[in-house]
C-alpha positions in Angstrom: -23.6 -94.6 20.5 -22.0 -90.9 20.1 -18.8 -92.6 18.7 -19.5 -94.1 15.1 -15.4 -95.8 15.3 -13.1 -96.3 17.8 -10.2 -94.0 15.7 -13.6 -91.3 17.0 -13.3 -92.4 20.2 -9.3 -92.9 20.4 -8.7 -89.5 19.1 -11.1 -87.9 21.5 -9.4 -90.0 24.6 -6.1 -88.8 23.2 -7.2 -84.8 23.3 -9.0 -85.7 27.1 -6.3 -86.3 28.5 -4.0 -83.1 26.3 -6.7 -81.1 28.2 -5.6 -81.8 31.8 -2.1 -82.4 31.3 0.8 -80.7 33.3 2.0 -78.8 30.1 5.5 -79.7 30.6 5.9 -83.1 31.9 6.5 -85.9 29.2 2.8 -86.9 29.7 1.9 -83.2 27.2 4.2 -84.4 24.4 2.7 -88.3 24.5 -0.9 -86.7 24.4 0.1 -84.9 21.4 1.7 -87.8 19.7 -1.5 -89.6 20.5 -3.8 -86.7 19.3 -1.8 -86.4 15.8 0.1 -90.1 15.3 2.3 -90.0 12.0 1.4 -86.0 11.9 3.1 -85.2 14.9 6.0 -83.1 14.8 9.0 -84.2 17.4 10.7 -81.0 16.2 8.0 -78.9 17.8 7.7 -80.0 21.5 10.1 -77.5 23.0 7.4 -74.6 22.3 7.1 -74.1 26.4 11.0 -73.3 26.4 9.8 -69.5 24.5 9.0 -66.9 26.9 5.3 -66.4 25.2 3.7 -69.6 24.0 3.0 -69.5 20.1 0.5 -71.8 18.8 2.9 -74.3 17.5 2.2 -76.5 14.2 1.4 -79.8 16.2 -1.4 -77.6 18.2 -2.8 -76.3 15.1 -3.0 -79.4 13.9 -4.6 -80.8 17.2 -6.8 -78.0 16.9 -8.2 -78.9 13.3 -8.7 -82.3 14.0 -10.2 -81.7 17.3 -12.4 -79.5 16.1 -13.2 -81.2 12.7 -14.0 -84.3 15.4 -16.5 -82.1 18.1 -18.2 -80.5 15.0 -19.8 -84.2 13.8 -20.3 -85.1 17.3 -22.2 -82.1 18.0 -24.5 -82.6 14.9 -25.3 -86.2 15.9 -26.3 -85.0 19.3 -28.5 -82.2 17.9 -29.7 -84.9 15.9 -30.8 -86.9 19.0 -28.2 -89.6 19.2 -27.8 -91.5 22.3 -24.5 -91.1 24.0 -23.6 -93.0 27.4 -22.4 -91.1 30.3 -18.8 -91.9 29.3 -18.8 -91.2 25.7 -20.5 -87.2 26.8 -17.5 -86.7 29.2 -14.8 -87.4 26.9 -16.8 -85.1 24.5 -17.3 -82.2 26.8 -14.1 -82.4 27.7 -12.7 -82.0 24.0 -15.3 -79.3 24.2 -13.3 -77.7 27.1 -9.9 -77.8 25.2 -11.2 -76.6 21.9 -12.7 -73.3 23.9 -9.5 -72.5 25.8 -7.6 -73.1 22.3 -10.0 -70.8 20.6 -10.0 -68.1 23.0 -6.9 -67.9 24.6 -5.7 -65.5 22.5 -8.7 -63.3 23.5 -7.3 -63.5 27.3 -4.1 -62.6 27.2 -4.2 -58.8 26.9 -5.9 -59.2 29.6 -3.1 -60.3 31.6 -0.8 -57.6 30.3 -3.2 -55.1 31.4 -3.1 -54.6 35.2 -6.8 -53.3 35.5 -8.4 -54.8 32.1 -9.9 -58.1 34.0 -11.8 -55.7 36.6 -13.3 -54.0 34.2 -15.9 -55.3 31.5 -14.8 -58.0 29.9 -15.9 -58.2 26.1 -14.5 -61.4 25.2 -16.5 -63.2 27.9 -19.8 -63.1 25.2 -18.4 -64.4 22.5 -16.9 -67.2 24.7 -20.1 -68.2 25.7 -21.8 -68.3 22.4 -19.0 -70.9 21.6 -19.6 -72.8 24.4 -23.3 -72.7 24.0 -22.9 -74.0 20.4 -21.4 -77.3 21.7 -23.2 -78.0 24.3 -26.2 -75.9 25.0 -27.3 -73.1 27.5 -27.5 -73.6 30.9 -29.3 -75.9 32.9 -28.4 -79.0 30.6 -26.5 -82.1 31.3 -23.0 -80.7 30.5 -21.2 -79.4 33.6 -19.5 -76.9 32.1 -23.3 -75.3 30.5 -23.7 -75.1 34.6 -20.6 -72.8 35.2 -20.0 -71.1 32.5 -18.5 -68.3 34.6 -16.0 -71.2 36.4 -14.7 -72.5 33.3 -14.2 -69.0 31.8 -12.0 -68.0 35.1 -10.1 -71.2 34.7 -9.0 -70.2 31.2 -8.2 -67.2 32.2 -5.8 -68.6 35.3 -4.0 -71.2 32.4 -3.3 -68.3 30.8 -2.1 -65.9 33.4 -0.2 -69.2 34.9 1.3 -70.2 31.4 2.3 -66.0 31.1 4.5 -66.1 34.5 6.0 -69.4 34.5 7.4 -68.7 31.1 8.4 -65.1 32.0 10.1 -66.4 35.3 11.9 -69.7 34.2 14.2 -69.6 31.0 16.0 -72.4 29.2 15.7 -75.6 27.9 17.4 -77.9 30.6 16.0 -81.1 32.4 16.3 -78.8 35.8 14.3 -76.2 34.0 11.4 -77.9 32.8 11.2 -80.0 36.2 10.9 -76.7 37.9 8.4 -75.5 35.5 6.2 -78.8 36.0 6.4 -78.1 39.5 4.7 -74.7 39.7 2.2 -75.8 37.3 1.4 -78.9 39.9 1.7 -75.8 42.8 -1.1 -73.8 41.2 -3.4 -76.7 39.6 -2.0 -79.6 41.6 -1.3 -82.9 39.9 -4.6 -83.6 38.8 -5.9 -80.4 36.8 -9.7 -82.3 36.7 -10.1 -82.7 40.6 -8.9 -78.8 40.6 -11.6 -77.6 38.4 -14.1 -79.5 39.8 -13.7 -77.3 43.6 -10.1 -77.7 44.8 -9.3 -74.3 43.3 -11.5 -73.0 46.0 -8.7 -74.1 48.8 -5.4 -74.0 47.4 -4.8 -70.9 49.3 -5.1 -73.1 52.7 -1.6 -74.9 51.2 1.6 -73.4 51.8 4.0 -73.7 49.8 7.9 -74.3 50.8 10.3 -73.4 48.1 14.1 -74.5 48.3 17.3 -74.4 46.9 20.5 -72.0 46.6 21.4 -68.2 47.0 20.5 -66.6 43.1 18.4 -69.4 41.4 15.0 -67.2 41.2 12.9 -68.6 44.5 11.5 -65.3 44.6 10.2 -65.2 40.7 9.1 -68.9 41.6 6.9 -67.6 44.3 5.5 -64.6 42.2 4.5 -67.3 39.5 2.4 -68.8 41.8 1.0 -66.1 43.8 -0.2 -64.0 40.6 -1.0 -67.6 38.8 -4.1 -67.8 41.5 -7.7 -68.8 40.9 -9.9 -65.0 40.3 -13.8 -65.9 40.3 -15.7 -64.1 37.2 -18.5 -62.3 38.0 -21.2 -63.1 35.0 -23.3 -60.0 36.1 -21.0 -57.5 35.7 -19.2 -59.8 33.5 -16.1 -58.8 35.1 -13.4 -60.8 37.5 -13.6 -60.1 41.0 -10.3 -58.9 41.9 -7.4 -57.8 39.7 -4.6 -60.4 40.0 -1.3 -58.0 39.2 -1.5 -56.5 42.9 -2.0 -59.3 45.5 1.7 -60.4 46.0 3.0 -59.3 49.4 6.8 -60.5 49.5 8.9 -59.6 52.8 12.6 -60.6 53.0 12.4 -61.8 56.7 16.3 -61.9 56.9 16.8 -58.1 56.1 14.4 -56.9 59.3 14.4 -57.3 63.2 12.1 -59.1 64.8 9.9 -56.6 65.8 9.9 -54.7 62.7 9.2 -58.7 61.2 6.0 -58.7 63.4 5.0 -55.8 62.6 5.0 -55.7 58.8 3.4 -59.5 59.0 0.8 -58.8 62.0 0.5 -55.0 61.9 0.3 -53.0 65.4 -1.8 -50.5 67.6 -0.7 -47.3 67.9 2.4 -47.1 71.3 3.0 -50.9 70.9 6.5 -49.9 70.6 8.9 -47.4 69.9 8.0 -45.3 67.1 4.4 -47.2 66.6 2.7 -43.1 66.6 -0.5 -45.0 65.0 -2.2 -47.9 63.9 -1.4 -49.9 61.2 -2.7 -52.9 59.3 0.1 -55.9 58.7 0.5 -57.8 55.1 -1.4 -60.6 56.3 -4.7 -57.9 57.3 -4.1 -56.3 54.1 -4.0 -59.2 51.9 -6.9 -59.8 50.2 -8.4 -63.9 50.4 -7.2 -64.2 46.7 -3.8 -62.8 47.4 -0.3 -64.4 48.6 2.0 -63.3 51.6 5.5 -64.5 50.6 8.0 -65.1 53.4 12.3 -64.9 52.5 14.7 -66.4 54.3 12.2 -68.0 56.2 15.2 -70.4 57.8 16.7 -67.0 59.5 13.4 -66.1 61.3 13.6 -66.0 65.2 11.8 -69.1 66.8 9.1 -66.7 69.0 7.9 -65.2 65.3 8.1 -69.1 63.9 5.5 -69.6 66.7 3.2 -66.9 65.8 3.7 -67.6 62.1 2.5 -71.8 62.9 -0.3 -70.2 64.4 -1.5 -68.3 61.6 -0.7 -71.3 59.4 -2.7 -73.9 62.0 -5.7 -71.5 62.9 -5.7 -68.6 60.3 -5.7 -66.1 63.0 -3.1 -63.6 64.3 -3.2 -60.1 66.6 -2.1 -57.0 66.2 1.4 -56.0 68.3 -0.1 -54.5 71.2 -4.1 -55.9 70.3 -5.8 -58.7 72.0 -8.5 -58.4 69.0 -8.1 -62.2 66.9 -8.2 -61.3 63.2 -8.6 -63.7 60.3 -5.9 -64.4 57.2 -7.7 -65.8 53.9 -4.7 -65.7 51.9 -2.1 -67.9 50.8 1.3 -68.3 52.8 4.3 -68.9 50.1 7.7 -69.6 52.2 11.2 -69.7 50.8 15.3 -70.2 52.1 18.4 -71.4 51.0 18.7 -72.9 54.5 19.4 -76.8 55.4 16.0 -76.8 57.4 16.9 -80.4 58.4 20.1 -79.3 59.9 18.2 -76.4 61.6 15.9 -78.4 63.0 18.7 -80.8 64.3 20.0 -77.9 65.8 16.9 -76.6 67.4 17.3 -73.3 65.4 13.8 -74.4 63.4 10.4 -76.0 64.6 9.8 -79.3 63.5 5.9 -79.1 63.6 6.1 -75.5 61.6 8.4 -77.3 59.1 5.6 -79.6 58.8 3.3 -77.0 58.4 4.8 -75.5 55.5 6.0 -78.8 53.5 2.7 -79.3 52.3 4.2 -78.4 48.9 7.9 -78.2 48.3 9.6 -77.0 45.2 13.8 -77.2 45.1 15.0 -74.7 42.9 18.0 -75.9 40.5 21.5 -74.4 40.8 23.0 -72.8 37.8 26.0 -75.2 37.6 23.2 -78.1 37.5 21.7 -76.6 34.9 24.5 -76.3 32.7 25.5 -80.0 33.5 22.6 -80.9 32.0 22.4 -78.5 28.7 26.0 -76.9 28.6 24.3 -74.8 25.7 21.7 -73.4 28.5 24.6 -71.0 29.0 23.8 -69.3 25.7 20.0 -69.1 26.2 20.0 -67.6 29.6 22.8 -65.3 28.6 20.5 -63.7 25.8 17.4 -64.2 27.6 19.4 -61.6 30.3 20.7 -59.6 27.8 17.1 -58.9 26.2 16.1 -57.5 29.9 18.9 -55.4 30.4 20.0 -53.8 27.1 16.6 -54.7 25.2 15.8 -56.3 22.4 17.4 -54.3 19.8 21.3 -54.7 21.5 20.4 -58.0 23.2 22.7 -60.4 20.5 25.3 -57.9 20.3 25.6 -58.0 24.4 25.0 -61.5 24.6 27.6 -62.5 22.2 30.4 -59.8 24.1 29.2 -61.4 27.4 29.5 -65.4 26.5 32.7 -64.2 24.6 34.2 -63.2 28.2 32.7 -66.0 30.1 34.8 -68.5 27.3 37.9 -66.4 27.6 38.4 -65.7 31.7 36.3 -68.5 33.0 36.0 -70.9 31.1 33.1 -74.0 30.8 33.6 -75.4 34.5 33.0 -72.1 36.2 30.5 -73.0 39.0 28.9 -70.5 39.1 28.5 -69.9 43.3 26.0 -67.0 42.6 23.6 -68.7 40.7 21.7 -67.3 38.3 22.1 -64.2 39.6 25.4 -63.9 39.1 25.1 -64.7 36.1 23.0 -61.7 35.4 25.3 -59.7 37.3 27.9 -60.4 34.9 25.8 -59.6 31.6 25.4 -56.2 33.6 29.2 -56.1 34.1 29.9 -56.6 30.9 27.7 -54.1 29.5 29.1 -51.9 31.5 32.5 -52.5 32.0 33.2 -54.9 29.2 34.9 -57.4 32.2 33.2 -59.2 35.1 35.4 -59.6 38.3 34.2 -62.6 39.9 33.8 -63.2 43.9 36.0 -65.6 44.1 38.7 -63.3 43.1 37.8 -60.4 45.4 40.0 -61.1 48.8 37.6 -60.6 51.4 34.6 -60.3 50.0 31.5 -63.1 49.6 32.2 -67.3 50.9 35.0 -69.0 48.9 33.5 -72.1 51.2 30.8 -71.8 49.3 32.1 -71.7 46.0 34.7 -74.7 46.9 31.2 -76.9 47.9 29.4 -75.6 44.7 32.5 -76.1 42.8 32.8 -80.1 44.4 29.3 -80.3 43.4 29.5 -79.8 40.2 32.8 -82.0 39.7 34.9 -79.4 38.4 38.2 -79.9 40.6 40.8 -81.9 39.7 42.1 -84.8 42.1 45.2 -82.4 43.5 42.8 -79.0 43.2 39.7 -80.8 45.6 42.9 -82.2 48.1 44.9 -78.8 48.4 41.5 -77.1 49.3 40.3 -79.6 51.5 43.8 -79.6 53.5 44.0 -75.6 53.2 40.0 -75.6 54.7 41.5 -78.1 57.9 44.2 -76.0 58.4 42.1 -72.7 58.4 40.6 -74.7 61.4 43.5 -75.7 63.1 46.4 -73.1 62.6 48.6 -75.8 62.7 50.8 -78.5 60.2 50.7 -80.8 62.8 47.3 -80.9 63.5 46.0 -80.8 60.4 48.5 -83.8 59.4 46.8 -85.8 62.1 43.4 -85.1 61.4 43.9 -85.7 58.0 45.9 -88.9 58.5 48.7 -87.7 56.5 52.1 -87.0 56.9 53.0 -83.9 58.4 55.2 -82.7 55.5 52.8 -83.5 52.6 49.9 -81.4 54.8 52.7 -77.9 54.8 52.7 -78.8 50.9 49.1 -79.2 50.0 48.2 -75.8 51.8 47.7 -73.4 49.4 48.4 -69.9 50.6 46.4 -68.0 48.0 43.5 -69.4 48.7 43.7 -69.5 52.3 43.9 -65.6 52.3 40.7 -65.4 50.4 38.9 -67.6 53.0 40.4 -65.5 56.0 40.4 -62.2 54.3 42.2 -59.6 55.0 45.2 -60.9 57.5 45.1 -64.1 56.1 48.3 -64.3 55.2 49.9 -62.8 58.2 47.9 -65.5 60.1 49.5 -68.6 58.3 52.3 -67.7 58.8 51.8 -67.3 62.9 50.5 -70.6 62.3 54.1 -71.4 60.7 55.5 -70.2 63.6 53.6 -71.9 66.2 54.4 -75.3 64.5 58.1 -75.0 64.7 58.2 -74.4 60.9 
């Protein structure tokens, strides 16, 4: 037998299953526990919260006993010990987790540097000394001898993947680290072994749906995936086969006509239309097999393009405007919107069967206000982690403290927040420049106050006589009349003149507002 106790075999169970976990579901933080028992550090399993992963003290530790642990194996195998088929799997894969630990570091320039991966990579030899120390040059029994190439390319993706998911989601929240578990399951799925083994090969035939409101980062949730993508190595040239920094295509479907939608997606020949003086290739021609087409606002497209765009999703072919010729798409198709698609579909604004198409892989991004439910100290990280983009590091803590100053002073904690995260950044900016931030809500006229008032519901931050003034003032906006309103509400008609709040019905009407409640007044005999 390879294992001389079970304590052997426990601990290299424990760091099998460290190896394939979703970094940061609870599942990572039980491996470790298991990996280290009364060494394990609770205070360190928030390291995936930093926007660069350090190697924190429970993973050195997991990486000396580990390693300590393979080393003796890998004698008593040199020495000819007999191992079951079981007992070499959970070694190679402690094998596997040891490399990525050892070389990681090595990798991740690469992913700073746009072009380093196409070129030589250096790093690539000594990784394969390593992993020819454990388990031996190719053509023995160890999988990963086989494809040394595979598993190399599969480091490098954990690291590119680990790299964007902390540069695009900030904090410390439940909502946060939900979303970050799910882009991990959209680029390796849920079980990280199956992926190695050959479904990285076809996760670009999955789309992937992304949901949630206006300002909460669907957009830098789609990059994560798109530039977290599997990149062959090539052993030869001992360089990867594509560089991964330039193979993210995003279109904002809402901000274009249809025909200018069709042709940027499709491409066209030259006289297809107006203005079309030549022929021109479309994102999903120009997109390379490894890269990702990213559709916004995919609930406002028109329902002839939603045809087209269920083709190229059923068939992986599309034409040209003005081409008969059937060309293929190899990519990956990454939708987002802040659309109720199950209310569009109701309302036969959006196909069921290209809903279907696209659902494959859903991810809801949080709202800020949920966020901050959660972790009302969130507010302080994400102010500085915004402050550190916009001012830099040097002034970030001085304009993070001026900006959460203001936010405590003229909005206090239940805010809501309509604008997401993005708003939130727009006020940092604000306050930078301005040293005040002049929410929408206060601007007559301008952005939803219905919004705001749902968002603000949401997040239960009305009080009982707040949520009924608004709700009467949002009947009355609709019916222009006491009486009316009264009835619908089944009230009396008295209390429904009261709770109508003036104010607030001019910012939902904008500009006129006023002058129109009070025709309303008129018309009701008041």
């Amino acid at each position: 037998m390879l294992f001389a106790t079970e304590d052997e075999r426990a601990l290299a169970c424990a760091v099998s299953r460290l190896a394939y976990s979703n970094p940061f579901l609870p599942e990572r933080i039980e491996a470790e526990r298991a990996v280290l028992g009364a060494h394990f550090d609770p205070s360190g399993t928030l390291w995936h919260t930093r926007d660069e992963p350090e190697r924190a003290p429970n993973i050195v530790k997991i990486a000396e006993r580990a390693g300590a642990l393979a080393e003796q194996l890998r004698g008593r195998l040199a020495a000819g010990a007999s191992a079951r088929d079981d007992e070499r799997a959970l070694y190679e894969e402690m094998v596997v987790y040891l490399l990525f630990d050892r070389h990681q570091a090595d990798l991740f320039p690469l992913v700073r540097d746009r072009d380093a991966a196409t070129r030589r990579v250096d790093c690539y030899r000594s990784f394969l000394e390593d992993l020819e120390r454990f388990v031996g040059a190719r053509g023995t029994s160890f999988a990963v001898a086989r494809e040394p190439a595979h598993l190399f390319a599969t480091f490098f993706q954990v690291r590119r993947a680990f790299h964007h998911i902390y540069a695009t989601i900030v904090g410390a929240s439940a909502p946060a680290t939900r979303l970050r578990a799910a882009v991990w399951q959209s680029v390796f799925t849920h079980d990280a072994r199956r992926y190695r083994r050959g479904l990285h090969a076809r996760m670009g035939d999955i789309a992937t749906l992304i949901t949630g409101p206006s300002g909460t980062g669907k957009e830098l949730v789609a990059g994560a995936i798109g530039l977290s993508r599997y990149i062959p190595f090539d052993p030869a040239k001992q360089a990867f086969v594509e560089e991964a920094a330039s193979a993210f295509f995003p279109l904002n479907l809402a901000a274009l006509s249809p025909t200018l939608i069709e042709s940027e997606l499709f491409g066209h020949r030259r006289g297809a239309f107006t203005g079309a003086l030549e022929d021109r290739k479309g994102w999903f021609e120009a997109c390379p097999p490894l890269g990702t087409v990213f559709l916004d606002e995919i609930g406002d497209v028109d329902a002839a393009i939603q045809v087209k765009l269920l083709r190229v999703l059923q068939t992986r072919t599309f034409q040209r405007l003005g081409d008969t010729a059937a060309r293929r798409f190899e990519g990956k198709v990454i939708a987002a919107t802040n659309r109720d698609l199950g209310a569009a579909i109701e309302a036969g604004r959006f196909r069921e069967d290209f809903y279907y198409r696209l659902c494959s892989d859903l991810i809801v991004t949080p709202s800020l206000a949920e966020q901050l439910r959660d972790s009302p100290d969130e507010l302080s990280r994400l102010v500085l982690a915004i402050a550190r983009r916009v001012a830099g590091d040097a002034e970030a803590e001085g304009l993070a403290d001026e900006a959460e100053q203001w936010i405590r002073e003229h909005l206090g904690p239940d805010y809501p927040w309509p604008g997401n995260v993005r708003e939130l950044e727009q006020c940092v900016r604000n306050v930078l420049i301005r040293g005040s931030y002049e929410p929408r809500r206060s601007r007559n006229g301008n952005g939803d106050p219905r919004a705001a008032f749902v968002d603000a519901v949401l997040s239960g931050t009305l009080t009982v006589d707040q949520l009924v003034s608004r709700y009467c003032t949002l009947v009355y906006a609709q019916t222009r009349s006491y009486q009316d309103t009264a009835r619908r509400l089944a009230i009396d008609r008295r209390t429904a003149r009261a709770k109508v709040d003036q104010a607030w019905l001019g910012e939902i009407e904008g500009e006129g507002g006023l002058s129109r409640a009070r025709e309303g007044d008129a018309e009701a005999g008041t």
